[in-house]
C-alpha positions as CSV (number, residue, x, y, z in Angstrom):
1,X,0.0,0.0,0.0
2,X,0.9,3.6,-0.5
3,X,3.1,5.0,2.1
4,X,1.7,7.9,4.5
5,X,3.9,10.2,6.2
6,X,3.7,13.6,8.1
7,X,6.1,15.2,6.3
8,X,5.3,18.5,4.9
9,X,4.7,18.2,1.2
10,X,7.8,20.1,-0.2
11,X,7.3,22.2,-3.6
12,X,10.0,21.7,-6.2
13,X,12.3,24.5,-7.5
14,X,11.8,25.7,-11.2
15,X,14.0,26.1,-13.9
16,X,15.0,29.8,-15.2
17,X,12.8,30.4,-17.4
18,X,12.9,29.3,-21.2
19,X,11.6,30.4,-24.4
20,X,10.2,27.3,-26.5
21,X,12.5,28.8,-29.1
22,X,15.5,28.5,-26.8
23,X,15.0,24.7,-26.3
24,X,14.0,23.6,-29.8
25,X,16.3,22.2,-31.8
26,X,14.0,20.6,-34.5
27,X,10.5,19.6,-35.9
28,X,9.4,16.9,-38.2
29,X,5.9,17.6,-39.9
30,X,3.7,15.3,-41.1
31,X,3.4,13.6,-44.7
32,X,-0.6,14.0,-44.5
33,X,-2.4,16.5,-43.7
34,X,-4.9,15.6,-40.5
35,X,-8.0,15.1,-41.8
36,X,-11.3,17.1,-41.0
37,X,-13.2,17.4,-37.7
38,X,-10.4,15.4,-36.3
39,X,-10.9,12.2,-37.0
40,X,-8.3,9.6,-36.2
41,X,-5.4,8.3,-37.8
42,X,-2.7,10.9,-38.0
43,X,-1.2,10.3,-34.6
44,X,2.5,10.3,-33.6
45,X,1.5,7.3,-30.6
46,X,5.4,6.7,-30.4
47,X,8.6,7.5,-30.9
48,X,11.8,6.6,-30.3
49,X,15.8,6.6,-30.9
50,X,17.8,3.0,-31.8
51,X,20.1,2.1,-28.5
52,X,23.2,3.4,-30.5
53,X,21.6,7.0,-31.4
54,X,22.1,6.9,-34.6
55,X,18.7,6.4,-35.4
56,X,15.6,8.0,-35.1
57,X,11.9,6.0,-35.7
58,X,8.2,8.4,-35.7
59,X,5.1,6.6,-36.6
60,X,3.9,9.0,-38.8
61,X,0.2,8.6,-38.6
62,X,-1.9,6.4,-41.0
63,X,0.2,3.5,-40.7
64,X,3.3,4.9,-42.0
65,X,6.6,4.5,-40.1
66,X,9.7,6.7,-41.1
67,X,13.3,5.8,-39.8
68,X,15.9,9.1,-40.1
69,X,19.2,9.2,-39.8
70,X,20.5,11.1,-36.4
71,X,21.4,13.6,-36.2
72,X,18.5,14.8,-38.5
73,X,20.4,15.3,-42.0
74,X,20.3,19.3,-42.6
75,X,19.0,19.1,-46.3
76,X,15.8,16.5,-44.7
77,X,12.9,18.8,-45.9
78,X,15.0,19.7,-49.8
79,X,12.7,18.3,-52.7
80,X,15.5,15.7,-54.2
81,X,17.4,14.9,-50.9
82,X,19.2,12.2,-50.5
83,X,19.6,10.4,-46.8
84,X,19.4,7.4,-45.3
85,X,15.4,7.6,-44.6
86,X,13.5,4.4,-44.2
87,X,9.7,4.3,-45.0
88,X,7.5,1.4,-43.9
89,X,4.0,1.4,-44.4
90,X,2.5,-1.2,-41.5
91,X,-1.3,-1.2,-43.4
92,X,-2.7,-0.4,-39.7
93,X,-2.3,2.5,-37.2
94,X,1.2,2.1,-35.5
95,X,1.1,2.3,-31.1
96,X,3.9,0.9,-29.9
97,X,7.2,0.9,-31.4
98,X,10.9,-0.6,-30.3
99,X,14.3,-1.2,-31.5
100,X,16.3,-4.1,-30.9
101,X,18.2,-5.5,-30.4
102,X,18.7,-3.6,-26.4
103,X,22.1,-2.8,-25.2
104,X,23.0,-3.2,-22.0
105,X,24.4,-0.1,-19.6
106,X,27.6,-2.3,-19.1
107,X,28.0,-2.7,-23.3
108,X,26.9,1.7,-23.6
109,X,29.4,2.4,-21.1
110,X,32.3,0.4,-22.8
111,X,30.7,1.6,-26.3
112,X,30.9,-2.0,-27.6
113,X,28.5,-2.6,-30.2
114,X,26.2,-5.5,-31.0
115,X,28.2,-7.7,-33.6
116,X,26.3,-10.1,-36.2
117,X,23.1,-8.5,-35.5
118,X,20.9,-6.2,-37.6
119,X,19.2,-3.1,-35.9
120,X,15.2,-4.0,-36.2
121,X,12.5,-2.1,-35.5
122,X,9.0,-3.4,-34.0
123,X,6.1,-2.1,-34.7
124,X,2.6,-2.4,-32.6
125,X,-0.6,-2.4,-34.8
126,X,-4.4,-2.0,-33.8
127,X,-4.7,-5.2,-35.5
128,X,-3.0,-7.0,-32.6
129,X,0.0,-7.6,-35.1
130,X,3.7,-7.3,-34.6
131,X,5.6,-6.6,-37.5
132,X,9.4,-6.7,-37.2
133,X,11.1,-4.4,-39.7
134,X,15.2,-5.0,-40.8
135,X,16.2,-1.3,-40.8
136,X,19.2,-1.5,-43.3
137,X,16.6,-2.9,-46.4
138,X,13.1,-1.8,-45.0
139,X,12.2,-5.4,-45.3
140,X,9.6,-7.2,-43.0
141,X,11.5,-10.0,-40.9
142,X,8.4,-11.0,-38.9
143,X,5.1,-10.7,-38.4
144,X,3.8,-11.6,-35.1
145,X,0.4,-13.1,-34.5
146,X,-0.9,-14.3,-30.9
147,X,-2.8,-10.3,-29.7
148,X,-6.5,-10.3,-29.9
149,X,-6.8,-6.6,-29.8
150,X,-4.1,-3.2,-30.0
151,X,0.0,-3.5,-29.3
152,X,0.0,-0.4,-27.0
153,X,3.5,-0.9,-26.1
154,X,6.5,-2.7,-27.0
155,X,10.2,-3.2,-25.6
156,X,13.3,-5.2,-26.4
157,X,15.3,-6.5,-23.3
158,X,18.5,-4.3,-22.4
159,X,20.8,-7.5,-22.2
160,X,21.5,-7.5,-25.7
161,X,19.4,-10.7,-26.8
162,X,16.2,-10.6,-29.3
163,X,13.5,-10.9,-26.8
164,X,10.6,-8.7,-27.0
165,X,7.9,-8.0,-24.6
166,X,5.2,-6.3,-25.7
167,X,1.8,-4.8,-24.1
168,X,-1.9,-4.8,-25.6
169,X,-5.2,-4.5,-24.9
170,X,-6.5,-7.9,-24.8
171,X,-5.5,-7.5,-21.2
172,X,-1.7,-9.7,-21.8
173,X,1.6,-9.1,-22.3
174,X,4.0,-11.4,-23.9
175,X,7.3,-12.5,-24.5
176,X,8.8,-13.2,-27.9
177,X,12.8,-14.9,-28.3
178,X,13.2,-13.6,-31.9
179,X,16.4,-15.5,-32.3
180,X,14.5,-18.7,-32.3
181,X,11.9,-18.2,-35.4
182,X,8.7,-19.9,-35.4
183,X,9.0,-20.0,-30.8
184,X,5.9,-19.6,-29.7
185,X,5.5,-16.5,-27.4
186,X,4.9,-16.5,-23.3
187,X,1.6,-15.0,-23.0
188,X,1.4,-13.0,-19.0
189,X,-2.4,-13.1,-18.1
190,X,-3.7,-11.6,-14.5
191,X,-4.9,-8.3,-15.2
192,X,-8.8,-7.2,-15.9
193,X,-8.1,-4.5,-18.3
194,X,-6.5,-3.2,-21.5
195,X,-2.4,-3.1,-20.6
196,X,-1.3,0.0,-21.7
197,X,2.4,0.7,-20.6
198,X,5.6,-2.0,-19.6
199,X,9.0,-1.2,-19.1
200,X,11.9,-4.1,-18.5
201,X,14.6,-3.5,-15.7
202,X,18.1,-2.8,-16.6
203,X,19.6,-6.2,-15.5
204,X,16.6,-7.7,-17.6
205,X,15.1,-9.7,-14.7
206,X,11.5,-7.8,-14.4
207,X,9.0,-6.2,-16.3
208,X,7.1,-3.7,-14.9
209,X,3.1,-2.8,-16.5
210,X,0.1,-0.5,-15.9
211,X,-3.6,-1.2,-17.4
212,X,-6.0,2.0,-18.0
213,X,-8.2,1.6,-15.1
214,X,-6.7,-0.7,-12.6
215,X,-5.1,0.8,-9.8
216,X,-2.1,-1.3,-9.2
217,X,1.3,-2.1,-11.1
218,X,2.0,-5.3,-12.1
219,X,5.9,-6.7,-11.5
220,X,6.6,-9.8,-13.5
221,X,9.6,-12.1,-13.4
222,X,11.5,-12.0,-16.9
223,X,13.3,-15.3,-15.8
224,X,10.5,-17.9,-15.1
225,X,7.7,-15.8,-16.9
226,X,5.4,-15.5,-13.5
227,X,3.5,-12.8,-11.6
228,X,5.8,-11.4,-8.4
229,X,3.8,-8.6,-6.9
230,X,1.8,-5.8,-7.2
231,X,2.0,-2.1,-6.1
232,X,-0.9,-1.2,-4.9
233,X,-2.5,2.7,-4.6
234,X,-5.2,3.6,-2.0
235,X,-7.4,5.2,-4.0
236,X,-8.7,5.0,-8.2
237,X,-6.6,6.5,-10.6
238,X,-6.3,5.7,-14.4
239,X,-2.8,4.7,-14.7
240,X,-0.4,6.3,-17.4
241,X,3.0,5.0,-17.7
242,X,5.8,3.1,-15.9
243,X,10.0,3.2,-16.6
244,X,13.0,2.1,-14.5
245,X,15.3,4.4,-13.9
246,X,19.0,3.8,-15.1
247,X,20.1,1.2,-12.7
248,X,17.0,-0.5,-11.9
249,X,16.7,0.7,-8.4
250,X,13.4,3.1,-9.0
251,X,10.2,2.4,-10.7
252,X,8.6,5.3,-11.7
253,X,5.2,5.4,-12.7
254,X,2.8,8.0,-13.9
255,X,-1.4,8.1,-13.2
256,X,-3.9,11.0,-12.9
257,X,-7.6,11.5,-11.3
258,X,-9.9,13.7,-13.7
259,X,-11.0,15.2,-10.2
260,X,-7.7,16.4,-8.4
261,X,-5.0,16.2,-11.1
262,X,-1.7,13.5,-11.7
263,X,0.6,12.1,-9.5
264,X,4.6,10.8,-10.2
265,X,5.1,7.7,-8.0
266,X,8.9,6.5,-7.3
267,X,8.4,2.9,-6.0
268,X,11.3,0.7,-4.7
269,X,10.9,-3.0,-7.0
270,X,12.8,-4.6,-4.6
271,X,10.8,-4.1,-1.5
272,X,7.2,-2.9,-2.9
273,X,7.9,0.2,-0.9
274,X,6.8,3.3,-1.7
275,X,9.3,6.2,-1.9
276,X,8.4,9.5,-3.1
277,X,5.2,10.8,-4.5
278,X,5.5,14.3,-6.7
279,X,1.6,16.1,-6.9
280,X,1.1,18.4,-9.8
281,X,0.4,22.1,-8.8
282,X,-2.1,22.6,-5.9
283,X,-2.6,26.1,-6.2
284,X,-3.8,25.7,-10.1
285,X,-7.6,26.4,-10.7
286,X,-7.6,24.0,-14.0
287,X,-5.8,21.5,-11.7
288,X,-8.5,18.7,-12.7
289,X,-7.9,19.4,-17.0
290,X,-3.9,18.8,-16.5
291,X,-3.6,15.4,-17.2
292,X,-0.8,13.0,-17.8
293,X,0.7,11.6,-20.7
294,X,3.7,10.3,-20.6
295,X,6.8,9.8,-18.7
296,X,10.2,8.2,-19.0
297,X,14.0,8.1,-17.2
298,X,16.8,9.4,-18.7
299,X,19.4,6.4,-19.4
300,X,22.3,8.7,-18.3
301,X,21.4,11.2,-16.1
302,X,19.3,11.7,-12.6
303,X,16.5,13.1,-15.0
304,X,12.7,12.0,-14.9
305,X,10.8,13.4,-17.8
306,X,7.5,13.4,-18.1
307,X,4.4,15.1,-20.6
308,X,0.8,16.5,-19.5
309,X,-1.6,19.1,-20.7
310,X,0.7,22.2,-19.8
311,X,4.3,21.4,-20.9
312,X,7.2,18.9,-21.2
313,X,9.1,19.0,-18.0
314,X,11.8,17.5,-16.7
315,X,13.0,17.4,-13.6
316,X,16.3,17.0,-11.9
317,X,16.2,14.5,-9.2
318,X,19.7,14.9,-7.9
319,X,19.4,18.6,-7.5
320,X,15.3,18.9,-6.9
321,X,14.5,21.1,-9.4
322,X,13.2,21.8,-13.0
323,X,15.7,21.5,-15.7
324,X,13.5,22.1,-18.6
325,X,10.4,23.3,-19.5
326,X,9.4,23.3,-23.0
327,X,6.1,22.8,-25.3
328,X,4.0,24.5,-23.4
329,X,0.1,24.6,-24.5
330,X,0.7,21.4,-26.1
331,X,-2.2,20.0,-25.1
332,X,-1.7,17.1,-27.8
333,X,1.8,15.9,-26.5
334,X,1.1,12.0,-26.7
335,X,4.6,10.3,-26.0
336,X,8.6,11.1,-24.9
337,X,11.6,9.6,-25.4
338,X,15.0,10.7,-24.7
339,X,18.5,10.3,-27.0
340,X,20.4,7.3,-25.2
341,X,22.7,10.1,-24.2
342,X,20.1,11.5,-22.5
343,X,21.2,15.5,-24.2
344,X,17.8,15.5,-26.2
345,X,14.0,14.3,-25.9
346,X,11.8,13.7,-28.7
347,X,8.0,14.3,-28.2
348,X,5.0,13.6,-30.4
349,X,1.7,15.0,-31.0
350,X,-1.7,14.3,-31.4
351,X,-1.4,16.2,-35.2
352,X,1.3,14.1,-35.6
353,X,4.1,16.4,-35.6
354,X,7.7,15.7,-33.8
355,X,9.7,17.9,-31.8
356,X,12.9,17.9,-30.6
357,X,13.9,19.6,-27.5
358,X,17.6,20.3,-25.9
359,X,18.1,18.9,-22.2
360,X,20.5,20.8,-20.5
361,X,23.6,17.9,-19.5
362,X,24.2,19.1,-15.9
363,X,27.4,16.8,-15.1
364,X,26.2,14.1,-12.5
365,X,27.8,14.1,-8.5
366,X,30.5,11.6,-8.1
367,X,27.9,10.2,-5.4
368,X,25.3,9.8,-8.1
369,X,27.7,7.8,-10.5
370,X,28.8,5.3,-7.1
371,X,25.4,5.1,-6.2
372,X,24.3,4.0,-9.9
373,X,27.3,1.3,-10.6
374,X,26.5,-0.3,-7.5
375,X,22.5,-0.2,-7.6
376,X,22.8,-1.3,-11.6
377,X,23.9,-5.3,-10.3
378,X,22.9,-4.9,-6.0
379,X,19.4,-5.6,-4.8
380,X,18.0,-3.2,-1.9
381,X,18.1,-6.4,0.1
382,X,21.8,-7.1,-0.4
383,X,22.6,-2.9,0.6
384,X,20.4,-3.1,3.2
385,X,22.7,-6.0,4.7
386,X,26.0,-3.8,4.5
387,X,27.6,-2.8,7.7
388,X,27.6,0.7,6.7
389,X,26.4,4.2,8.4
390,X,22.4,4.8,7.9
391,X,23.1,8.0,6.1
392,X,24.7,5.9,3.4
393,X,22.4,3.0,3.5
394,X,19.2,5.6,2.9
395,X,21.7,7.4,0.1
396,X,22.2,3.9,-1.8
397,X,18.3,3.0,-1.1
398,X,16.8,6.6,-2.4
399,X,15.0,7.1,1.1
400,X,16.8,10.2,1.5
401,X,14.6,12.5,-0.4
402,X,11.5,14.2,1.3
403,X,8.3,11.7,0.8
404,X,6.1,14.1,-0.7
405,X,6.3,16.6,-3.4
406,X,4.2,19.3,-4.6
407,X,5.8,20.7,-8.5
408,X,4.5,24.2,-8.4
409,X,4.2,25.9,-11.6
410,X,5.9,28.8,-12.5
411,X,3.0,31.3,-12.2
412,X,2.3,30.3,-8.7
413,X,5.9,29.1,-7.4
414,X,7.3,31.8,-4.7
């Protein structure tokens, strides 16, 4: 269960303020136009960047998925240009999308690259199809059958291997091993309504999802494919998103209440305990219309991003404050994803456009860094069973920080 305290809630710093301008670096429009009276189809439901960088992936809207070189080639928009653009066209509305295969933090930080393999791309359809895309000929590899209703979400394991996990509304999840073609997938049944979000740990050993309307996360074992817990809330909320942080020690996960506004929950995995809980501004009369989107960790730095009706924000967990915020009035912001090097985010839209922001690369403490390499391969069991001080111990466990947040926005912080 949630975790009460009587702390005093504690509002977060903001950033200096920014121009949109100032924090754009690009946009990618459309092919097609939306159509009238806004009717569906045009949607950019996910984005996302390949675990090297050097590729960018939009669903486009109307089933068309593009794959651009980045960084975005400067003569992208010229009639007759020439780049390294891929085009698939998926014949169904794209949700979730994934590269593969994953690379692990170990493999990033020693900038080792995935030999033999080909970068894929997989893309979610409303059809309940997975289709599996070989990014250097635009070829389909697979196409996955098995969902009874919409991929909402897919993701390849960090660990370097061609297992997928995706998310869909038939109320499952399941796990694919692409390297063995023609394996039948693990299908992860439990939960009563459409599973919108799922993220998989660092050290690939969990997968974390959220459903629409059921107030609890579900953990799963990525090892013997069986329910471990849930994390359960007090009260109803329609659930948003969920993402580990870097090294696996945080779960963060993202809900609202039409009636009182969104809530970021940090959770512990380990222990089911509940850390920190960050409430959207109290003092705001349209409180109840800011709802939440999207959310997602930053792979290098102490940053949790995350999307709702007002503006992209991202905030600095280290130093307790606003780093960035950007795209405000977007009220169609659908989906983030940040640059495995954590210095941009990519958002998309409702319309279906793209934008690119810049995320200001404040060098991590030397405490941070510590903390992270040991977390990345130590359970909270295992540090709570060091001989060490308690200041430490609650450092290396995250149960340092204040227990309740209130993110003020910039018209009403003081």
């Amino acid at each position: 269960m949630e975790a009460h305290t009587q702390l005093p809630h504690a509002p977060l710093n903001t950033p200096t303020n920014h121009h949109d301008g100032d924090d754009l670096i690009s946009e990618l429009k459309p092919v097609f136009q939306p159509r009238l009276y806004g009717s569906p189809g045009c949607e950019t439901w996910s984005v996302c960047f390949s675990p090297d960088g050097t590729r960018f992936a939009w669903s486009a809207g109307y089933g068309l998925v593009r794959v651009l070189p980045w960084p975005l080639p400067s003569n992208l928009h010229a009639t007759h240009s020439k780049t390294e653009e891929k085009a698939v066209d998926c014949g169904d509305t794209v949700w979730g999308m994934a590269f593969g295969p994953g690379v692990s933090t170990r493999a990033k930080s020693a900038k080792q690259p995935v030999k033999g393999q080909e970068l894929l791309l997989a893309t979610g359809l409303t059809n309940g199809t997975i289709k599996v895309w070989v990014i250097s000929t635009g070829k389909l590899l697979f196409s996955l059958t098995g969902h009874q209703s919409v991929v909402r979400d897919l993701v390849f394991t960090p660990n370097g291997n061609l297992t997928l996990v995706s998310a869909s509304r038939d109320k499952t999840l399941r796990v694919w091993d692409l390297a063995k073609k023609g394996s039948p997938s693990r299908v992860l049944t439990g939960p009563n309504y459409w599973v919108f979000k799922c993220s998989v740990s660092p050290d690939s050993s969990l997968i974390a999802s959220v459903c629409n309307l059921d107030t609890k996360v579900y953990l799963w074992s990525l090892r013997s494919f069986t329910f471990v817990r849930n994390l359960k809330y007090d009260h109803q909320r329609s659930m948003v998103s969920c993402d580990f942080s870097a090294d696996g020690a945080l779960l963060a996960v993202g809900s609202y209440r039409a009636a009182t506004g969104w809530w970021l929950d940090l959770w512990d995995p380990y222990t089911a305990d509940h850390l920190i809980k960050v409430e959207d501004c109290d003092l705001c009369v349209c409180r109840n219309e800011n709802l939440l989107t999207a959310l997602t960790f930053s792979p290098m730095f102490p940053h949790l991003a995350f999307k709702d009706y007002r503006a992209l924000q991202i905030w600095d967990m280290e130093q307790d404050k606003l780093v960035l915020v950007s795209d405000r009035n977007r009220v169609s912001g659908l989906c983030c994803a940040f640059h495995p090097q954590g210095s941009t985010i990519a958002t998309g839209c409702r319309d279906g456009h793209v934008k690119f922001w810049r995320v200001p690369c404040l060098v991590p403490s030397l405490r941070h860094l510590c903390r992270t390499a040991l977390r990345y391969s130590v359970s909270t069991f295992q540090v709570q069973a060091l001989p060490i001080p308690k200041k430490i111990l609650d450092f290396l466990t995250y149960r340092d920080v204040p227990k309740n947040k209130i993110l003020r926005c910039s018209e009403h912080y003081r």
